[in-house]
NUNU-548356 format. One line per 2 residues: number of its first residue (from 1); their letters; for each residue x negated, y negated, z of N, C-alpha, C. Coordinates in pm, whole numbers, plus 32768, in hexadecimal, padded with zeros to 4 digits. Layout:
<lumdrens>
NUM> A> X,Y,Z,X,Y,Z,X,Y,Z | ...
</lumdrens>
This chain:
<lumdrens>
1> XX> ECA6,E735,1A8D,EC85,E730,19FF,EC02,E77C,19E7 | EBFF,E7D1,198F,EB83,E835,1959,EB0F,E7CE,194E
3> XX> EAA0,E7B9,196B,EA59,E784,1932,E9C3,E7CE,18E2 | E9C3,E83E,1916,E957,E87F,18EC,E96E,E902,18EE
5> XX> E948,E977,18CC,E979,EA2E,18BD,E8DD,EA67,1887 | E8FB,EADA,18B7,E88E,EB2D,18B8,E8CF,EBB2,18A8
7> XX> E898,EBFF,1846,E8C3,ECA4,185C,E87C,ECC8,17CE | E8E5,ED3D,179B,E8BE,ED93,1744,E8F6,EDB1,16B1
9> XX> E8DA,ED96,1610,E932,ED7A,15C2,E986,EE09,15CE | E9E5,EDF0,15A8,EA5A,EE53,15C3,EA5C,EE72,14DE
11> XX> EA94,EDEB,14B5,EACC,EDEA,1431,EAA9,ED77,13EB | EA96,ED54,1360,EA69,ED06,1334,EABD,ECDD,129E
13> XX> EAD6,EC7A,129D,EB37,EC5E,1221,EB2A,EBE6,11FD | EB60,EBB9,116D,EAFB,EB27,1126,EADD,EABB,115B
15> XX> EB40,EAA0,11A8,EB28,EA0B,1204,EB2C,EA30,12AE | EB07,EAA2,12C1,EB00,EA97,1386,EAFB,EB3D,1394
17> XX> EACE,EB3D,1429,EAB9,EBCB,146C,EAEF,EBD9,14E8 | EADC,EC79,14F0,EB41,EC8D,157A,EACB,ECAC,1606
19> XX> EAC6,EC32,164A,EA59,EC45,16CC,EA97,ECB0,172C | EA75,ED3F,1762,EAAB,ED71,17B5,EA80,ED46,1834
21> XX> EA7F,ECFA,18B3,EA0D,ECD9,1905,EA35,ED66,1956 | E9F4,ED5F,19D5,E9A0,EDA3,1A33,EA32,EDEF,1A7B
23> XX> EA85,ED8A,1AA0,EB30,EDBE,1AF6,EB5F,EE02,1A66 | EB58,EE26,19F5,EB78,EE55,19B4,EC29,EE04,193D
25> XX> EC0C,ED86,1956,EC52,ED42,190C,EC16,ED1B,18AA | EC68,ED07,181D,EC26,ECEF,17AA,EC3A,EC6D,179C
27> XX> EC25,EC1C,1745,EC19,EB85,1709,EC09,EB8C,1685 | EC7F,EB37,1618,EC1C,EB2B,15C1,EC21,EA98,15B0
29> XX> EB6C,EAAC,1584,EB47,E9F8,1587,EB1F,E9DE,14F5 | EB5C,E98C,1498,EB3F,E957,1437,EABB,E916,1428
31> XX> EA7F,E933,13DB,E9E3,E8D4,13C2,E9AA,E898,132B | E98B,E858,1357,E93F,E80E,12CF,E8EC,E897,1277
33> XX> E8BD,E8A3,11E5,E897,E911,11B9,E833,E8DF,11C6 | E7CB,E89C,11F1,E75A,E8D0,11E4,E72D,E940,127E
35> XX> E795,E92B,12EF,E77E,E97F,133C,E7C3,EA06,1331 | E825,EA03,12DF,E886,EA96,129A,E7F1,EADD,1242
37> XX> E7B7,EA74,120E,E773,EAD9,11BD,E6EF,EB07,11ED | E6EB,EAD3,125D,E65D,EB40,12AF,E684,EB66,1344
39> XX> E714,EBAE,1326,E747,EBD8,13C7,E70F,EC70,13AE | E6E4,ECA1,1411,E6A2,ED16,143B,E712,ED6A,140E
41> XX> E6D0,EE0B,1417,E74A,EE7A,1406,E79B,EE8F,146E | E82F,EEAF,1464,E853,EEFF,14C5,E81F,EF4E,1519
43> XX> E87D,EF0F,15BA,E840,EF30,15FF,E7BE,EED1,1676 | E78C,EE94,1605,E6EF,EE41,1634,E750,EDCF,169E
45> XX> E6E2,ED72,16F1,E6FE,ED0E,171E,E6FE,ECB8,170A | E759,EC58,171F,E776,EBC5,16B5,E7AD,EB71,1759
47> XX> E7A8,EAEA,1719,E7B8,EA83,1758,E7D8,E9F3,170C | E835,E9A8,176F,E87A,E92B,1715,E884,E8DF,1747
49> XX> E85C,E845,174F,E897,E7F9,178C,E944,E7E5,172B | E9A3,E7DB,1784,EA37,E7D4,1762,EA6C,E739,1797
51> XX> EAB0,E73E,1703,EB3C,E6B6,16FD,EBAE,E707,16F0 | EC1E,E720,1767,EC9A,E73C,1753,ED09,E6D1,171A
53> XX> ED64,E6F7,16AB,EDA1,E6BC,1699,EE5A,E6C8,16BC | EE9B,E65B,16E8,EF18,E6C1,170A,EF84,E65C,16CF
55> XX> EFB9,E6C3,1667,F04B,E69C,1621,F0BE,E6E1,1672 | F109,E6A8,1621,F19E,E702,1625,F1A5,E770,163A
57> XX> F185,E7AB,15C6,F1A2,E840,15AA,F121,E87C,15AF | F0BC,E831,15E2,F003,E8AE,15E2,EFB1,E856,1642
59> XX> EF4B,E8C8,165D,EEE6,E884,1687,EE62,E8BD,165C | EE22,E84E,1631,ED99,E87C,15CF,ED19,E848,15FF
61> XX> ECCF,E897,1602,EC41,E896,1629,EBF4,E87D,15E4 | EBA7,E842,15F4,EB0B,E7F5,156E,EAA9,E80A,15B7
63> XX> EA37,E85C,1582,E9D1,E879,15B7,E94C,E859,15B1 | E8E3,E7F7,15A8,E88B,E7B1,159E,E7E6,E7E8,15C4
65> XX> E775,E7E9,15B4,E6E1,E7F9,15B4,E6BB,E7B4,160B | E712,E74A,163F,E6D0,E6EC,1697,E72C,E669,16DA
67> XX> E6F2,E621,174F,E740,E5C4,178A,E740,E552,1708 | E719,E57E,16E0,E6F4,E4C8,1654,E741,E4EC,160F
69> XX> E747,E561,15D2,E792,E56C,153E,E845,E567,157F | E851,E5C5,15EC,E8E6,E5AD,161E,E909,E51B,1647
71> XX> E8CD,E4CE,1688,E8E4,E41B,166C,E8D6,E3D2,15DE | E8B0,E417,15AC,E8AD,E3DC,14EC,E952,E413,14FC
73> XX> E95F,E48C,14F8,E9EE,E493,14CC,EA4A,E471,150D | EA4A,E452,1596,EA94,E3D3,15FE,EAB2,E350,1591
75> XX> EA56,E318,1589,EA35,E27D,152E,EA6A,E288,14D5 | EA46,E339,1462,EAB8,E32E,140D,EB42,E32D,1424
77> XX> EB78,E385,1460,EC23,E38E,1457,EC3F,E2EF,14AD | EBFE,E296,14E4,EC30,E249,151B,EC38,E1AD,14B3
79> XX> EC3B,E1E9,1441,EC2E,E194,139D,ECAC,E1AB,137B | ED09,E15B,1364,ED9F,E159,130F,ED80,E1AA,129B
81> XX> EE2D,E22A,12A3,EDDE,E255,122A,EDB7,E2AD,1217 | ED2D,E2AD,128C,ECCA,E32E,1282,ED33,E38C,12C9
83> XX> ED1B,E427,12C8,ED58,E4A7,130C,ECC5,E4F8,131F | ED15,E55E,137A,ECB3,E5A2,13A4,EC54,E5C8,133C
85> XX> EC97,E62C,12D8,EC7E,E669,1240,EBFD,E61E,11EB | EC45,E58D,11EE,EBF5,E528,11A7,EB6E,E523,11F0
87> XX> EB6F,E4DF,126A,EAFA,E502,12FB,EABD,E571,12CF | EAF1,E5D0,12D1,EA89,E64D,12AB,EA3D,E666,1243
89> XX> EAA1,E63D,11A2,EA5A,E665,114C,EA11,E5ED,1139 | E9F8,E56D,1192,E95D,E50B,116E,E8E8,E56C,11CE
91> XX> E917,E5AA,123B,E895,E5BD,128E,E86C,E64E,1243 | E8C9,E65B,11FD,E8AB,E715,11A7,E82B,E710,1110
93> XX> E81D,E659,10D9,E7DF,E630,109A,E752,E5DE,10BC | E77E,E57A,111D,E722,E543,1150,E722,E55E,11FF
95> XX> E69F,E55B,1227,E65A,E58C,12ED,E693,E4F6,12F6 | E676,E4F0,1385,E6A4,E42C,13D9,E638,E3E2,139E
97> XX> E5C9,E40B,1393,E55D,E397,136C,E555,E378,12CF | E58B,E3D0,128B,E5AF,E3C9,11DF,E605,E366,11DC
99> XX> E66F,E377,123A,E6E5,E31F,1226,E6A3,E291,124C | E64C,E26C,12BC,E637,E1DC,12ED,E605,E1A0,126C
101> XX> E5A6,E1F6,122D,E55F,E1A4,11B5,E5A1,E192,114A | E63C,E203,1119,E691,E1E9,10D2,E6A1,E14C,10E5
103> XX> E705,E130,1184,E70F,E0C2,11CC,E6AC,E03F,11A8 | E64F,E065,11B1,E5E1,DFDD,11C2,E5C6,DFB4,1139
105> XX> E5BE,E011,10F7,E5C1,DFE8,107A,E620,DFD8,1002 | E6A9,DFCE,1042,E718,DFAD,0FFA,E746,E009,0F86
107> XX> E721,E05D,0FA5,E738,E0AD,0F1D,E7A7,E122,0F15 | E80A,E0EA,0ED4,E882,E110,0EB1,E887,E18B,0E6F
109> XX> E824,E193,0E06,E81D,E1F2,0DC7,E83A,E285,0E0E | E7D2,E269,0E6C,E7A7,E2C6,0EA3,E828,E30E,0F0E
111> XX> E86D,E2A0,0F12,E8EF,E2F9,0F7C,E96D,E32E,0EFD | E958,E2E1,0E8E,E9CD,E31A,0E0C,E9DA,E3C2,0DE5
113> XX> E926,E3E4,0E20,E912,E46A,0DF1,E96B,E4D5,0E7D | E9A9,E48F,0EC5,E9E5,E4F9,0F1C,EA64,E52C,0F13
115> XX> EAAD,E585,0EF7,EAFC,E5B1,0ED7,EB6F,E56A,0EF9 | EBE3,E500,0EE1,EC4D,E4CE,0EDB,EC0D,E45D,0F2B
117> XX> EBA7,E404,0EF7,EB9B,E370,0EE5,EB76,E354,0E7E | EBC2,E2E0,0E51,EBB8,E26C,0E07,EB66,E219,0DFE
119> XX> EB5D,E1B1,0D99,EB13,E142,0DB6,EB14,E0E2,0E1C | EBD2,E0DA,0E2B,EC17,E05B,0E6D,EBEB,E089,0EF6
121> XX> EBF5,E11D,0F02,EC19,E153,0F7B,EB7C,E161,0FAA | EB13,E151,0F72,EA85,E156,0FA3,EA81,E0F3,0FB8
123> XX> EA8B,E078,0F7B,EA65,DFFF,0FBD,EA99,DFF5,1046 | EB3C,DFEB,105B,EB88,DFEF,10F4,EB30,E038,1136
125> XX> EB00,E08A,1128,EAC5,E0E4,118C,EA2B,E0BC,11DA | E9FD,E0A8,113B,E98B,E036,1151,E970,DFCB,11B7
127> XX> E9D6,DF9C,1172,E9D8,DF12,11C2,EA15,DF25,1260 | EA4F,DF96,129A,EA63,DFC3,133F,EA06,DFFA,135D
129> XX> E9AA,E04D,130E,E933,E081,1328,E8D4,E02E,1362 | E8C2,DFAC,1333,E852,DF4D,134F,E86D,DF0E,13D9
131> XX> E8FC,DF33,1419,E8F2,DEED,1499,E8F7,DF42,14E9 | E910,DFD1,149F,E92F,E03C,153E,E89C,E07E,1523
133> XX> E87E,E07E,14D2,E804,E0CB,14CF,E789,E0A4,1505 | E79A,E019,150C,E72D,DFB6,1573,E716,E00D,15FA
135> XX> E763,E02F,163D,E71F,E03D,16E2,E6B3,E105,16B8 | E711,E143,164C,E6FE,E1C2,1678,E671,E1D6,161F
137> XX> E643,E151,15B7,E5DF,E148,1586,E56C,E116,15F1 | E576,E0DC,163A,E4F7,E0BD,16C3,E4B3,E10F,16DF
139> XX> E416,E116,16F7,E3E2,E1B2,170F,E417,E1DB,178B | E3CF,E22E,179B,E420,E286,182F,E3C1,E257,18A8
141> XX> E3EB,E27F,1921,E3DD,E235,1987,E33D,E1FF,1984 | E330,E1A0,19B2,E2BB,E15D,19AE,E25F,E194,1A00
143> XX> E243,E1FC,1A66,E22C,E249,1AB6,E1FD,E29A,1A9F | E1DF,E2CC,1A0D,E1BF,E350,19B5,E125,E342,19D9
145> XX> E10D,E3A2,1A07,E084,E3C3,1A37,E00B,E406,1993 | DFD8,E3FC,196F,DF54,E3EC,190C,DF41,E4C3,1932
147> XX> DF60,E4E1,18A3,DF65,E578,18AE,DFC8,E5CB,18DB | E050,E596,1904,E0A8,E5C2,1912,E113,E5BA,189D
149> XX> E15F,E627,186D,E1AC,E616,1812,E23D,E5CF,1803 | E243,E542,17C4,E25C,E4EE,17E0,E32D,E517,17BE
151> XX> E334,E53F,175B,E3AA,E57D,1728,E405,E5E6,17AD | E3BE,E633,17C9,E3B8,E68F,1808,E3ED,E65C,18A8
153> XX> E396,E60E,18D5,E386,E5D0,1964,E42F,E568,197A | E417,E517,18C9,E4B0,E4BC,18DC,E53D,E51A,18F2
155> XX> E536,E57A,1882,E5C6,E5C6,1886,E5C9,E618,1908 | E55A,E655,1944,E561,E688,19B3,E5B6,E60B,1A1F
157> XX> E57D,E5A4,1A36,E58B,E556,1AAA,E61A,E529,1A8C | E644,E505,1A03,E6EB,E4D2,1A02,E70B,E54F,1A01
159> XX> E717,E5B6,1A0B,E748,E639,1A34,E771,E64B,1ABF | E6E8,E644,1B12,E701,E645,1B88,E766,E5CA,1BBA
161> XX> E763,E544,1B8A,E7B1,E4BB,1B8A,E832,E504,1BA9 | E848,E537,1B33,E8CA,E573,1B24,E924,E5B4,1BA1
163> XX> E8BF,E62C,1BC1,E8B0,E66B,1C78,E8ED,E62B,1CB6 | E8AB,E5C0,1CD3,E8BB,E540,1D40,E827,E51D,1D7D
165> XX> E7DD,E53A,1D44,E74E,E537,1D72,E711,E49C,1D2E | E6F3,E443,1DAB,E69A,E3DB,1D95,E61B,E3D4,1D1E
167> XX> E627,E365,1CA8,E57C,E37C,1C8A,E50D,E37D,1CF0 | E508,E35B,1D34,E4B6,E323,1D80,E487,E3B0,1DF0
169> XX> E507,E3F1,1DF2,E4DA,E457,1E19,E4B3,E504,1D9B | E4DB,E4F4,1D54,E4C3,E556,1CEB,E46D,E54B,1CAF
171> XX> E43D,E4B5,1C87,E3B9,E4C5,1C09,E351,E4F1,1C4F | E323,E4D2,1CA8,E262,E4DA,1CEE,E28E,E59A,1D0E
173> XX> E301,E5AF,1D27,E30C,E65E,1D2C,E302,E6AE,1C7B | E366,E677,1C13,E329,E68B,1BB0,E29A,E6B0,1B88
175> XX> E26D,E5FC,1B8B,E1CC,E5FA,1B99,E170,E646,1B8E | E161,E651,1BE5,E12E,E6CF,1C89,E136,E76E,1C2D
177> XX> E1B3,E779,1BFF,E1D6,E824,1BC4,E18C,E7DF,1B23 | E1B9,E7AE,1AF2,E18C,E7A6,1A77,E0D5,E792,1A24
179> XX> E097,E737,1A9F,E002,E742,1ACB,DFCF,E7C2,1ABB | E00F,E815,1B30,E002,E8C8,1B43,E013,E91A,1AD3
181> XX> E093,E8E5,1A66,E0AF,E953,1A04,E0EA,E8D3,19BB | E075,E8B1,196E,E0A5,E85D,18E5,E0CA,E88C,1891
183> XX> E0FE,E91A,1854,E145,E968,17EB,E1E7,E97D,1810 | E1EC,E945,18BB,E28F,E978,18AE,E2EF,E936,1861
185> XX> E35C,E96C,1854,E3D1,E915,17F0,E43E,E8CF,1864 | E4AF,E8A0,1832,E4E2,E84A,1884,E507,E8C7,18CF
187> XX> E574,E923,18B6,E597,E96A,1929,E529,E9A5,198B | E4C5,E9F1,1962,E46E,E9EB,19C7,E450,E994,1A22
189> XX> E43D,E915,19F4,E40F,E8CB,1A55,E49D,E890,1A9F | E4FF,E8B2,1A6F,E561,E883,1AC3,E56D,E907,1B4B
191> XX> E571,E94D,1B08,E595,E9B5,1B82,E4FA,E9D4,1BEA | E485,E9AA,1BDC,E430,E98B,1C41,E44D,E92E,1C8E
193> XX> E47E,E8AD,1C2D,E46B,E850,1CC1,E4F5,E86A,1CF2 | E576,E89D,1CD5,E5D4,E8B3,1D48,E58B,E8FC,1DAC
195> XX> E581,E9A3,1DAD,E527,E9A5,1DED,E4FB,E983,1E56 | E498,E8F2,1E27,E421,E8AA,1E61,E472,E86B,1EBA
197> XX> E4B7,E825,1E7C,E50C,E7AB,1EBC,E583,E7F6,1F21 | E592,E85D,1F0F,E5F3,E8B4,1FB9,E5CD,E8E8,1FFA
199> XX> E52D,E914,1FEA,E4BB,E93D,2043,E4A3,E86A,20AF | E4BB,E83F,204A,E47D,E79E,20A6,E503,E76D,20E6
201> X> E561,E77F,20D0,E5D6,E75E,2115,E60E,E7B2,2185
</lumdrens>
């Protein structure tokens, strides 16, 4: 299963783009617009964390900014009801942490404004929100070292999770790179500590 892609925009059209990666296969990964609307030009380098989805007749790719926002849209489609589409166009309005406070503060309103929900249908959602959204609302690992970028360090390490790589062995390597170069973004710092971590193995 895809979980993450890296390459080069190929094509760009209202709801998703075509990733060419590196072996020279294309992808196209659907995304929320607020990342459609600041994807680089053709050509440039782009990166996604990916949710594959597989029907019948397709298989569709969703492309995400981060390990958080692609588990927001896990939590969503896993809501009666919800579809991918729907999943997308809440994270295309509101980031994961917009949505918790939507969440915490009960406010319906605020999910009516998304394109094909309701009232009835914000509350249901609401109200699954408040129990799935509990664990992915917890800060991030308790381990977060003072000057390290805290966003950055989490999606990196459930990234590597993903791998098959231990916390226990990935964060203090994170760490370590991120200390050194507190400006990197997640892929940077993901592709140092592989790297790091097959130089130590």
């Amino acid at each position: 299963m895809i979980a993450y892609i890296e390459g080069r925009v190929a094509e760009v059209t209202e709801q998703s783009c075509v990733v060419v990666t590196q072996g020279g296969v294309g992808y196209e990964v659907h995304l929320p617009s607020h990342l459609l609307a600041r994807l680089p030009e053709q050509g440039a380098a782009v990166s996604f964390y990916i949710h594959t989805v597989v029907r019948e007749d397709a298989l569709e790719l969703y492309g995400f900014s981060g390990w958080d926002e692609r588990q927001t849209f896990l939590v969503l489609i896993s809501i009666s009801k919800v579809g991918a589409k729907t999943a997308l166009a809440v994270l295309s309005l509101y980031r994961p942490d917009d949505l918790r406070r939507i969440v915490a503060d009960d406010d319906v309103t605020a999910l009516t404004r998304v394109s094909g929900i309701g009232k009835k249908s914000a509350q249901h959602i609401l109200l699954e929100l408040k129990y799935k959204l509990k664990v992915e609302s917890l800060p991030a690992s308790a381990g977060l070292a003072a000057g390290v970028p805290g966003s950055v360090l989490r999606d990196a390490v459930q990234a590597l999770g993903n791998l098959g790589y231990a916390e226990e062995e990935a964060a203090p390597v994170l760490k370590n790179i991120l200390k050194q170069d507190p400006d990197l973004d997640v892929s940077e710092a993901l592709r140092a500590a592989l790297k790091a971590l097959a130089k130590a193995r």
